[in-house]
C-alpha positions as CSV (number, residue, x, y, z in Angstrom):
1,X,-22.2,-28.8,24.1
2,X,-21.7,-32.2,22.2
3,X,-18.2,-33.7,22.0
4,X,-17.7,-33.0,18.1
5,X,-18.0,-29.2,19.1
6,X,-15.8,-30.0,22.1
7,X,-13.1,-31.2,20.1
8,X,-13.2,-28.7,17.6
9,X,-12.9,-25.9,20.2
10,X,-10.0,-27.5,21.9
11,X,-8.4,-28.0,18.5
12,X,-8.8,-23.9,17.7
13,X,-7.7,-23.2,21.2
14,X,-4.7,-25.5,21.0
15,X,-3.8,-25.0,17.5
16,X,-3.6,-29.1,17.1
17,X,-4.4,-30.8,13.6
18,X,-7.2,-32.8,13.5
19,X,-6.8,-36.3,14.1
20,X,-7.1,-38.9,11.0
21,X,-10.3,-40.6,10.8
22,X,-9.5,-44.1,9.2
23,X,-11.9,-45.0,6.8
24,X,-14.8,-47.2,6.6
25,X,-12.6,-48.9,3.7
26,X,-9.4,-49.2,5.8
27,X,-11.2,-50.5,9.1
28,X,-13.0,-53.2,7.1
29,X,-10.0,-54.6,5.9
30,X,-7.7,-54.3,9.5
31,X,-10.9,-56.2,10.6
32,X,-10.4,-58.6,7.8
33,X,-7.1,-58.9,8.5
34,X,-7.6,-59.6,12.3
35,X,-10.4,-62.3,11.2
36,X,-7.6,-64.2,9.7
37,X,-5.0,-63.8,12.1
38,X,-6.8,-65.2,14.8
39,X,-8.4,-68.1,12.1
40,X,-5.0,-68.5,11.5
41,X,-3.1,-68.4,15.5
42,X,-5.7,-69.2,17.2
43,X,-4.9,-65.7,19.6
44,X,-5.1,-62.0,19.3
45,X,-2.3,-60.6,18.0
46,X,-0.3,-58.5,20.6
47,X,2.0,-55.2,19.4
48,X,4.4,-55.9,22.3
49,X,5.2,-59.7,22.1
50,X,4.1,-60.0,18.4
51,X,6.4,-62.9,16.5
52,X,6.3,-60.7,13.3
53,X,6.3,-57.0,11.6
54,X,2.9,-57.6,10.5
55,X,1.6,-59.3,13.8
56,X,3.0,-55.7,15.6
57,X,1.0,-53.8,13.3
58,X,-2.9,-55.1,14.0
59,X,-2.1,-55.5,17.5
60,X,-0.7,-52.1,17.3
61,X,-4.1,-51.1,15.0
62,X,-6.3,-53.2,17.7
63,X,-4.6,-50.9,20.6
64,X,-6.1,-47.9,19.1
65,X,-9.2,-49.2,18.6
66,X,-9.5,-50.6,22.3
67,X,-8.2,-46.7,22.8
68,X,-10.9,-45.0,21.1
69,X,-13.4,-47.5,22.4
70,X,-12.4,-46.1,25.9
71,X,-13.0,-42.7,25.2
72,X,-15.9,-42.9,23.6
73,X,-14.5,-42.7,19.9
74,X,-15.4,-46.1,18.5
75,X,-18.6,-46.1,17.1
76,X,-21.4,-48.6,18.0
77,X,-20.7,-50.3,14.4
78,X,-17.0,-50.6,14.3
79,X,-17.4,-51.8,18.1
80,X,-20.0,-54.3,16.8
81,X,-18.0,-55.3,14.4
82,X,-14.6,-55.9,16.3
83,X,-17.1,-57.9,18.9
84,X,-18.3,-60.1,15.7
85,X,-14.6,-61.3,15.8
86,X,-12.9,-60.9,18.9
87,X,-16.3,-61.7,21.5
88,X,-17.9,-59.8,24.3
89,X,-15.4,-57.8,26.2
90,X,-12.9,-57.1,23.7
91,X,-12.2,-53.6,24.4
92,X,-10.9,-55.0,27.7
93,X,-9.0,-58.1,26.5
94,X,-5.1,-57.9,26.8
């Protein structure tokens, strides 16, 4: 049984809403946005020790996506493109 069945079973069983997919749209410009940030710091932004609302947020957004990289949720072109601006081994960079 593939995952996407998986998860749609478990979310019957459970009763759970669907999680939010962001969109192609909105993951372009959180990558964007991290693009500058680290143009601009000179670091990856960090949710826990961030110097500012929006710094909390994208390292906060970037959490999630090292998240769904670990279970398998990222897809190879998000990943790809997170790698395009972070470097190898950014799932695991903290």
């Amino acid at each position: 049984m593939d995952r996407d069945l998986q998860t749609r079973f478990a979310r019957d069983i459970t009763g759970l809403p669907a999680l939010r997919q962001q969109g192609d749209q909105d993951f372009a410009a959180r990558t964007n946005e991290l693009s500058a940030f680290m143009r601009e710091r000179d670091r990856v932004p960090e949710a826990a020790a961030a110097h500012d609302a929006s710094e909390a947020r994208l390292g906060s957004w970037l959490d999630g996506q090292r998240a769904a990289d670990r279970r398998g949720r990222l897809s190879a072109q998000r990943a790809g493109a997170l790698q395009g601006v972070l470097g190898r081994g950014w799932s695991s960079e903290r």
